[in-house]
N, C-alpha and C positions, 0 to 999 in steps of 0.2 A: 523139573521146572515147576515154578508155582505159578497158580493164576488167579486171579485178579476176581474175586466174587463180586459180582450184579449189586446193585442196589438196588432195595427195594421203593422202588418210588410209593408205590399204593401205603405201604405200613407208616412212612413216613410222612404223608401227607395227614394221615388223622392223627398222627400223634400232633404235631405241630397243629390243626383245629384244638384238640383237645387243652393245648396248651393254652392256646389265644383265647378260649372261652371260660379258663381257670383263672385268670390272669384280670380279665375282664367282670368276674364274679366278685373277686377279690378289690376290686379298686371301688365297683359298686357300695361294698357293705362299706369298704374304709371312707367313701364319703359321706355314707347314711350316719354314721359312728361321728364324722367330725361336724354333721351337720347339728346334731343331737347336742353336743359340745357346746356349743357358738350358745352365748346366751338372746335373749330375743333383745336386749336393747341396741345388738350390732342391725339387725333388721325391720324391724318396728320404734316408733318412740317409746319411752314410757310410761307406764299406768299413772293415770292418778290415785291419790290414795282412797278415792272415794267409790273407783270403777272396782268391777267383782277379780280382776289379778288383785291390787294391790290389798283387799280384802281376805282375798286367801293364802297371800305371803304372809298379812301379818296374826291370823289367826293359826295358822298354821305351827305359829314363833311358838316354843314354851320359855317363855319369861322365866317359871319358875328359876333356870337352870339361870341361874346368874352367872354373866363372863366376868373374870377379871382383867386390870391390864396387862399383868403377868402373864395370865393361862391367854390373853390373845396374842400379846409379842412372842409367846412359845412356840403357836400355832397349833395350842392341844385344844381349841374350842370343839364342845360337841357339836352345835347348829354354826346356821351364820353368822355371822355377827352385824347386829346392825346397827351402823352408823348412819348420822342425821349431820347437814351442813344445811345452814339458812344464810339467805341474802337477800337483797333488793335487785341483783344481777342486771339491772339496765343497761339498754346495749350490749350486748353478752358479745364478752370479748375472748381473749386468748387468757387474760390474767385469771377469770374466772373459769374457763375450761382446764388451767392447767391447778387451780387450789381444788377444783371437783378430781380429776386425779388423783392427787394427794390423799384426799378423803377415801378413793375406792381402793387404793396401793396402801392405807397406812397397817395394814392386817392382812393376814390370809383370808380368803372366803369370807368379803364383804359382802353385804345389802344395803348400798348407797339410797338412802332416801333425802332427798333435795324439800328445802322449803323455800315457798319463796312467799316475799310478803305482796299485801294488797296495796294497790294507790291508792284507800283513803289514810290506813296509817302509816304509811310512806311518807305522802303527803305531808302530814301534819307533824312525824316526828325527824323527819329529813328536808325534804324539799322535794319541788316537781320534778316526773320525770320526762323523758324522752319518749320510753315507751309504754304504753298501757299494763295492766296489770295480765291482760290476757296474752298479750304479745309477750312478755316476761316467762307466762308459762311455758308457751311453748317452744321460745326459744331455748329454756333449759331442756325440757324436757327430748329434744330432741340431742342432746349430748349424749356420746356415746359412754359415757361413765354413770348415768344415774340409771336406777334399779327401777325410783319411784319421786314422783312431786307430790308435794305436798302444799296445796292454794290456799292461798288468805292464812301464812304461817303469822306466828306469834311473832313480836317485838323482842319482849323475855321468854325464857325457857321456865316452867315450874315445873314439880314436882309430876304432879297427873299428866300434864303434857307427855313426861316422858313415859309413865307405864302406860296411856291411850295406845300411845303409838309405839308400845315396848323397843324403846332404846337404849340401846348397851352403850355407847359414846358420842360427840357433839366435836365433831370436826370445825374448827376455824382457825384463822391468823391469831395470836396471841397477843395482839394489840388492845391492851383495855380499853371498852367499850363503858362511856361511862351516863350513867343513868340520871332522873332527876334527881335522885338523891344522894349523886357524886358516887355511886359505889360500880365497880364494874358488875355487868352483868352477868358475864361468866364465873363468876368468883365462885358461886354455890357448886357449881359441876368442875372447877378445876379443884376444889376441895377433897368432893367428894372420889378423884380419881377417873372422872368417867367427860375428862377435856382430852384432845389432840389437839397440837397446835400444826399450822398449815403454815407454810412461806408466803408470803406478797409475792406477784412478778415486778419488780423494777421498772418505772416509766410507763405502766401499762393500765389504767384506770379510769370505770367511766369519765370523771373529773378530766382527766388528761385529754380523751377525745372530747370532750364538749368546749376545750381551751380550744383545740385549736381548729373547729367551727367558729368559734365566736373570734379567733386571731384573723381569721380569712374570712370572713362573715361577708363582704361585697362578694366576694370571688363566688361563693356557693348560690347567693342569690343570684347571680347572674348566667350562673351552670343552671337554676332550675327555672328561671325564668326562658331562657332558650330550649329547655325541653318540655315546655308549655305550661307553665303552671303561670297565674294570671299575680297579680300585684297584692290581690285578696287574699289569696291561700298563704301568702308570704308574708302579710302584714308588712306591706313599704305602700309608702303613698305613691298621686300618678305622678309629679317629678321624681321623687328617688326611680321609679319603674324606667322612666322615659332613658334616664340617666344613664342608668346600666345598660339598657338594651341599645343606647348610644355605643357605652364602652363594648358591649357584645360586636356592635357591628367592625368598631375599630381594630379588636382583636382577631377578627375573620377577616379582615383586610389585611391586616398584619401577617398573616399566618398564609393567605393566600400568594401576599408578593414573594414572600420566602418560599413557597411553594413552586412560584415560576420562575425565580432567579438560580433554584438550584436545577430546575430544569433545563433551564436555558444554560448554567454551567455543563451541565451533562453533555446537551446537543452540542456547544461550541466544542469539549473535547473532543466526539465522535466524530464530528468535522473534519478537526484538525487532523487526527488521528489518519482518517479515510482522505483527506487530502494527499497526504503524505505518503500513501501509501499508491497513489494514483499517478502522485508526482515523479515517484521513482520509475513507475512502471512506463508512464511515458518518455523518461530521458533514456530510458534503453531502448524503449522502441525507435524513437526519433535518433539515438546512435548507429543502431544497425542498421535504421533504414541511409543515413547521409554521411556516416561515418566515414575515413577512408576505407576500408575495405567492404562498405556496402553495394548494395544492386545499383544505385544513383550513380556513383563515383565511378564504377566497372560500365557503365552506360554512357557516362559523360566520355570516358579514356575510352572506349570503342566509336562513340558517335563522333567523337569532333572531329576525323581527318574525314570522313564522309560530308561534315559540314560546309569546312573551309574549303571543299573540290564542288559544291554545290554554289556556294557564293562566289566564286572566283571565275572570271571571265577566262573563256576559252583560249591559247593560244593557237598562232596561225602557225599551220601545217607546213613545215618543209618541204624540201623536194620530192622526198619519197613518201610526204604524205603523210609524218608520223612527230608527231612532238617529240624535239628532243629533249633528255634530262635535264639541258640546260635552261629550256624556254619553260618545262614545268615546274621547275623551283626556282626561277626569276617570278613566275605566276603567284608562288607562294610568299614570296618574300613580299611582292607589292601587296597582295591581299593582311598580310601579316601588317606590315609596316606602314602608319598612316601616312596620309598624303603628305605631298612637301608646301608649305607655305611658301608662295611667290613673293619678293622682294617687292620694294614700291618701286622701285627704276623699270625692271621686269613690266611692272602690270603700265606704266606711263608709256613704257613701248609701242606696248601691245595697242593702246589703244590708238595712240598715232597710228598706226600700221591703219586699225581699225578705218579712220575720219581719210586717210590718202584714199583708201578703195572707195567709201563712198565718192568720192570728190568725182574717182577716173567714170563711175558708175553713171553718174549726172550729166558731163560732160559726152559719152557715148549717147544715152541718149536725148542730148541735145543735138548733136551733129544726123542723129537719124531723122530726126523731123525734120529739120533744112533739107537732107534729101543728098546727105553726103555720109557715106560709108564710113563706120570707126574703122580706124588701123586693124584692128579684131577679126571686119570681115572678110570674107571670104569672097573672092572676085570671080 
């Protein structure tokens, strides 16, 4: 016969430590390793180009080694490659998150540097903005596709510009851009090989969101007037102010009745519902209790012959002392059966009978006073 060998718990408990602690070692490094990976613009913003990062990226660069557009769509670059995207980005929306994309996908192993320009030559070769030139920066610079910003960018691109800040291409929309002297201004860089052009998003542009503030233009005033801001900060006078904050209040009335009418729809359901549900539950109480075959009905069909022997005059005793069957159900039948209504000959009788007796009554004692005995008495 064969038998069954022991396990050894003791050897098997360290192997299985040793394992959990291998295991554990190993997940360790693979996060040190993927942390390493991660470039810093997913956890920090961006440098400026002026701070000591963006300083050491770009001396770091050997320009010498020229990229072409070939050796970059091959993906045989020896460094990074770095690409430059410029804008105005006010209001920084999704259109320009998704052409900053574009710009750091358009090659392998980009170095996305953003410029963005200042509000005085905004200003003067655009129009005003929404947001400052400071707020502009940072709202790019916090996009997770830029490497590096670059403040108070140029209008045009020259020559020096681009070996200052050694640039291998110039990411944009291929929309010409055209200048005071009617020429585009990317002409020079799509010549020279060293343009990428970018897609527009559809529908999506500062322009577009500034339409449709100015289409709804009461509506907004009257949202920032009710979360405090005064008539000053808004530039409306004190009727336009007074006006709105009229319409404010009718729209909070508005919105309140429909608040308690739908309430009030709700309670009348729950009502109804819990009526109906009350309703049922008492027509079966109130069945079982009076129904025919309830405790009422079985109480009434025991009590009433107890009843009718309570209400019903006794009959007189026979000879032997003992009612018979026939005088206790004559008993029941007059108690059963209402009285009989007297005729009017019957009741004219009766009363004659009545006026004779008085008459003999009067006349007895008339004859006892005189001192003369009624027939009646006794001698």
């Amino acid at each position: 016969m064969s038998k069954k060998r022991t396990r050894d718990v003791s050897n098997n408990t360290t192997e299985m430590e040793t394992l959990h602690v291998n295991n554990k070692n190993s997940l360790q490094k693979y996060e040190q390793t993927k942390l390493q990976n991660i470039t810093s613009s997913i956890f920090k913003p961006a440098p400026f180009s002026t701070e000591i990062e963006g300083v050491d990226e770009r001396n770091a660069c050997d320009y010498n080694t020229k990229i072409t557009m070939d050796m970059a769509n091959s993906g045989l670059a020896p460094r990074k490659i770095r690409v430059y995207s410029d804008g105005v980005y006010d209001m920084f929306h999704q259109g320009h998150a998704r052409q900053l994309m574009q710009a750091k996908t358009v090659f392998e192993n980009v170095y996305l540097i953003v410029g963005v320009c200042s509000d005085s030559i905004t200003h003067a070769l655009k129009g005003k903005t929404v947001m400052t030139d400071e707020e502009r920066y940072e709202a790019v610079r916090h996009c997770r596709y830029v490497d590096e910003v670059l403040r108070d960018a140029p209008w045009e691109i020259d020559d020096q510009f681009l070996i200052d800040n050694k640039i291998d291409f110039v990411a944009h929309d291929d929309i010409p851009y055209i200048n005071e002297a009617g020429e585009d201004i990317y002409r020079g860089l799509k010549e020279k090989g060293m343009f990428v052009g970018t897609q527009r998003t559809e529908g999506v542009s500062t322009s577009d969101v500034i339409s449709r503030i100015v289409r709804d233009y009461d509506m907004y005033v009257r949202r920032n007037l009710q979360r405090g801001y005064s008539a000053k900060d808004l530039n409306v006078s004190y009727l336009k102010e007074k006006k709105l904050k009229l319409q404010n209040k009718m729209e909070e009335l508005k919105d309140r009745s429909k608040r308690v009418m739908g309430t009030i729809g709700e309670k009348k359901v729950d009502m109804l519902q819990r009526w109906e549900e009350k309703s049922r539950d008492f027509i079966v109480s109130f069945l079982l209790l009076f129904g025919r075959d309830g405790p009422i009905s079985h109480f009434w069909n025991d009590s009433k012959g107890k009843l009718l022997q309570a209400f019903s005059p006794p009959s007189s005793p026979n000879q032997s002392g003992r009612n018979t069957p026939e005088s206790t159900s004559s008993s029941e039948e007059n108690l059963r059966s209402p009285p009989r209504k007297s005729s009017r000959t019957e009741r004219y009788l009766d009363d004659n009978e009545d006026e004779d007796e008085d008459e003999d009554d009067l006349l007895n004692r008339y004859d006892y006073i005189n001192g003369e005995k009624g027939p009646n008495t006794n001698s």
